[in-house]
C-alpha positions in Angstrom: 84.5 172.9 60.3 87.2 175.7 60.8 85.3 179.0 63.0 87.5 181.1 60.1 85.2 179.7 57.5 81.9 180.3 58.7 79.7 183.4 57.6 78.4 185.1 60.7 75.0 187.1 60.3 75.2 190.6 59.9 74.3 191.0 63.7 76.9 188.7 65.5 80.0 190.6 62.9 78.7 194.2 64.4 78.3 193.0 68.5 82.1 191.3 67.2 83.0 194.6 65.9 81.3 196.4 68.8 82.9 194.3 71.3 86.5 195.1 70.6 86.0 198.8 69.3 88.2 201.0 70.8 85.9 202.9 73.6 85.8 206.9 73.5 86.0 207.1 77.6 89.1 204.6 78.6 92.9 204.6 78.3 92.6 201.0 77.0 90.0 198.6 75.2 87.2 197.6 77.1 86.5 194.7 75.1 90.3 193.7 75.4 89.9 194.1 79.1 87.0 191.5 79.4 89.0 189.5 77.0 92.0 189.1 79.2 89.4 188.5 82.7 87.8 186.0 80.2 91.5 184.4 79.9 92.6 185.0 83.5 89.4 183.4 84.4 90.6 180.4 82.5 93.9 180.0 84.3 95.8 181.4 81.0 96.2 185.4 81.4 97.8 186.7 84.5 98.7 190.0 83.7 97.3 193.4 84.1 93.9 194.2 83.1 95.0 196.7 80.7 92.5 196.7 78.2 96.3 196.5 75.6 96.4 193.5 73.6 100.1 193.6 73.9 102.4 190.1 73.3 101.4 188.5 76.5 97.3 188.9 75.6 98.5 187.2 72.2 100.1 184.4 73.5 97.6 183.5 75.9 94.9 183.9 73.8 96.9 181.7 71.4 97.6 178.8 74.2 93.6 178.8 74.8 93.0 178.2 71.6 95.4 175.5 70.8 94.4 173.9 74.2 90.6 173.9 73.0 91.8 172.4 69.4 90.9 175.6 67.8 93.6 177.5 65.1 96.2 179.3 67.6 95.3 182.5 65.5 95.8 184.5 68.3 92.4 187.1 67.2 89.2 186.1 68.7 86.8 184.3 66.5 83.5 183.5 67.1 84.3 180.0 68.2 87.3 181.3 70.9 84.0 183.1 72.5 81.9 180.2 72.8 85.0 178.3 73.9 85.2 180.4 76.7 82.1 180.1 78.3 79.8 182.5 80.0 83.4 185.0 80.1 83.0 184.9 76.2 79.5 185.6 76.0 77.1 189.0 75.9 79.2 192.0 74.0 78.5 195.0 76.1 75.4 196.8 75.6 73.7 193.6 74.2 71.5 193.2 77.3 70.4 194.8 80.7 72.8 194.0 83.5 71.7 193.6 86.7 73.4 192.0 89.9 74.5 188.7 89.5 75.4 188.4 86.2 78.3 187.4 84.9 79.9 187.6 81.1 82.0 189.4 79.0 79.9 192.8 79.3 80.2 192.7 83.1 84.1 192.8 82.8 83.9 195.3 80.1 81.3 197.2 82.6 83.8 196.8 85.4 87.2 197.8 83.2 85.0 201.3 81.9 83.9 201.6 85.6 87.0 201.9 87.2 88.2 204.5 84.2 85.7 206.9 85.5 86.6 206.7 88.8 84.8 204.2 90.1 86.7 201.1 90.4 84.5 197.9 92.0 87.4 195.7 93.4 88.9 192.9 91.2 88.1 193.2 87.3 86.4 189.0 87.3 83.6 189.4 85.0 80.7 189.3 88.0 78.3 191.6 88.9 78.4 191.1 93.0 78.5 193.6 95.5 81.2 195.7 95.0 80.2 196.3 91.3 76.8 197.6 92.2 78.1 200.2 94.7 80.2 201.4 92.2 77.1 201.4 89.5 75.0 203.2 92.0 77.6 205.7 92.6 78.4 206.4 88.7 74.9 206.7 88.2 74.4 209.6 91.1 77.5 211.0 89.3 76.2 210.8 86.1 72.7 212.0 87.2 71.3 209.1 86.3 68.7 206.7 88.6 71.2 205.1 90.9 69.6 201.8 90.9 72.3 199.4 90.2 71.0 198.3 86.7 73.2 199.2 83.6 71.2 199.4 80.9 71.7 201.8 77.5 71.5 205.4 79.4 74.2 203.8 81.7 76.5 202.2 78.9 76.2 205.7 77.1 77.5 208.0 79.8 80.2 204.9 80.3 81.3 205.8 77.0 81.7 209.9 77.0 85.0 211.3 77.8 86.4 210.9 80.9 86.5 213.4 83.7 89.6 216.0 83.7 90.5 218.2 87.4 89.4 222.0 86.7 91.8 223.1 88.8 95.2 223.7 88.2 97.5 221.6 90.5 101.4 221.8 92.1 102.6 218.5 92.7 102.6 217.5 96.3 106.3 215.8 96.5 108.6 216.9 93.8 109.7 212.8 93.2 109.2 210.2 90.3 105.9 208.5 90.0 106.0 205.1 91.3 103.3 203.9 89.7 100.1 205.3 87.6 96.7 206.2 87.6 95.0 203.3 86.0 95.2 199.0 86.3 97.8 197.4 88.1 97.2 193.5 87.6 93.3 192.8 88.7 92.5 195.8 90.2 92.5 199.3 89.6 95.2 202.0 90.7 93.0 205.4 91.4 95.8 207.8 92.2 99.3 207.9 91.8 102.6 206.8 94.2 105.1 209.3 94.6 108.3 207.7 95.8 110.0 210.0 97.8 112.6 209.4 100.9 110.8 208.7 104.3 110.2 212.5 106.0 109.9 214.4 103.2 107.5 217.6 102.8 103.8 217.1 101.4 102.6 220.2 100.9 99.0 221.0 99.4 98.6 221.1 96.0 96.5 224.2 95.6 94.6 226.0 98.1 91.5 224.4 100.2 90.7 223.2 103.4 91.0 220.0 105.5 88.4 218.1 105.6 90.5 214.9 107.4 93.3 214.8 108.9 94.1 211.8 111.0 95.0 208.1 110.5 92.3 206.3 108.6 90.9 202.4 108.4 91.4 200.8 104.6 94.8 200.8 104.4 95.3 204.6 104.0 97.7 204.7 107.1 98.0 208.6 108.2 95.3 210.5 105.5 95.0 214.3 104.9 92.2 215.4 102.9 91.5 218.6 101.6 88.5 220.2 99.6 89.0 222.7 96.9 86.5 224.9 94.7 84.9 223.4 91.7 84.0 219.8 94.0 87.2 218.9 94.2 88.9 217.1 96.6 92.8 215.8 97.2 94.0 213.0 99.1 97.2 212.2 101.0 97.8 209.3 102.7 100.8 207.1 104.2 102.0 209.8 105.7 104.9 209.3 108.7 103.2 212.8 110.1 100.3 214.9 109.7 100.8 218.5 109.8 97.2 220.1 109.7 94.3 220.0 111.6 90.3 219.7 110.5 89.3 222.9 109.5 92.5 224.8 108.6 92.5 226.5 105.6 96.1 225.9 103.7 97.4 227.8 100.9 99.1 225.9 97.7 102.4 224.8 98.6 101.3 224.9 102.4 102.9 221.7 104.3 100.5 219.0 105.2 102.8 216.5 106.2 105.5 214.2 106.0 106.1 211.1 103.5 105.9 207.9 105.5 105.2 204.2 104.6 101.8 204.3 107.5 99.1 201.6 106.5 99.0 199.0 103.4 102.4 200.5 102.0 105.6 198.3 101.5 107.9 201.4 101.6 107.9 205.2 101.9 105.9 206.8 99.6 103.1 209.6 99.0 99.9 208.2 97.7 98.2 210.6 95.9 94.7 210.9 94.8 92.4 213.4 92.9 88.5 213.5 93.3 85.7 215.6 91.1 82.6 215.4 92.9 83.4 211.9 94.3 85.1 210.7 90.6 88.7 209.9 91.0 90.3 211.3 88.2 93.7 211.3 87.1 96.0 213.6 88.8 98.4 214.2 85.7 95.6 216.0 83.8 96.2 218.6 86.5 99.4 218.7 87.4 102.3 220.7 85.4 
């Protein structure tokens, strides 16, 4: 029998509804996102993890379907999910989630996540290690129990607003963004690339004090941090030369270094990030 022909209970049509409902707290749909891990899982998405259910979402989901003998509709009926597995099962919110699970509400977990600052490494739909540090640390953020369990207070704070900077910023390096605050293929992108030419002048982007200043493990290359009012906190790294010292207090537009390509970078750029009490938020919602 044809999936489009069957009459769901009342309770499977709302967690459907539910499941794809545009969410309150991300740039993108959380239910899409787990959608397209659910797809990438399955060797037919490769993509970003957007959470946009743009062409290339379509057409995979449409190649899944006609692979699995099911209409090539390209919308996701209630037979796509149980088609794909354990990716396709458990809308968000429909159970507790606790390490080592794995479904369709962990990726949506994950996607939301990494919106509110927290990303957990890969988007892949599994609640392992790196997904319940970042729990634990939304939860402390949140003022919730940081105990690595997401259950309805956890999936509720997930959906408020997102975070904004309360400070006003001046952009570090007056050059075009590279590339955004938000997904970039599996992961998540928590800042934004300025790509300016190799030696260019960083300067502070409102008045604070260094906290770091010095090259740093994890790719960040040569890193300046500084720490404003309000919990904030502004990052720097890839620098070719730090300008600062621990300790020194800079004024906006201060120099704090020098554009450089130092760490994981493939060519000379500032990478910029913005954190609220440990959040990263998006630096655009502070910047002119």
């Amino acid at each position: 029998m044809r999936a489009c022909r069957l009459r769901l209970p009342a309770v499977l049509v709302v967690f459907a509804v539910l499941a794809l409902a545009p969410s309150a707290s991300a740039s993108g749909n959380a239910g899409i996102a787990a959608l397209q891990v659910a797809l990438h899982a399955r060797g037919y998405y490769v993509g970003t993890i957007d959470g946009v259910k743009g062409s290339a979402t379509t057409a995979a989901l449409r190649r899944f379907q006609q692979q699995e003998g099911l209409p090539p509709t390209g919308t996701l009926t209630p037979a796509t999910r149980r088609a794909l597995g354990r990716y396709g099962r458990y809308p968000l919110g429909s159970r507790t989630l606790t390490r080592g699970a794995v479904g369709w509400d962990v990726a949506a977990l994950q996607f939301l996540l990494a919106w509110h600052g927290f990303p957990s490494a890969t988007f892949d739909g599994g609640l392992g290690g790196h997904t319940a540090k970042a729990l634990k640390r939304f939860q402390r953020w949140a003022g919730l129990p940081a105990d690595g369990v997401a259950g309805a207070s956890t999936i509720a704070a997930l959906r408020k607003p997102l975070a904004r900077c309360p400070l006003p910023l001046a952009w570090p390096v007056q050059a075009p963004v590279g590339a955004g605050f938000g997904p970039r293929l599996d992961r998540f992108h928590a800042g934004i690339d300025l790509v300016a030419e190799q030696g260019a002048p960083v300067r502070a982007a409102a008045y604070g004090r260094v906290a770091f200043a010095a090259f740093a493990n994890g790719g960040w290359g040569k890193l300046v941090v500084l720490v404003h009012r309000d919990g904030v906190r502004t990052i720097y790294a890839h620098l070719s030369r730090i300008s600062v010292r621990p300790g020194q207090t800079v004024a906006t537009g201060e120099q704090v270094g020098l554009v450089g390509a130092t760490g994981d970078a493939t060519g000379p750029h500032l990478h910029f990030e913005v954190r609220l009490r440990g959040a990263a938020v998006d630096p655009r919602s502070a910047l002119p």
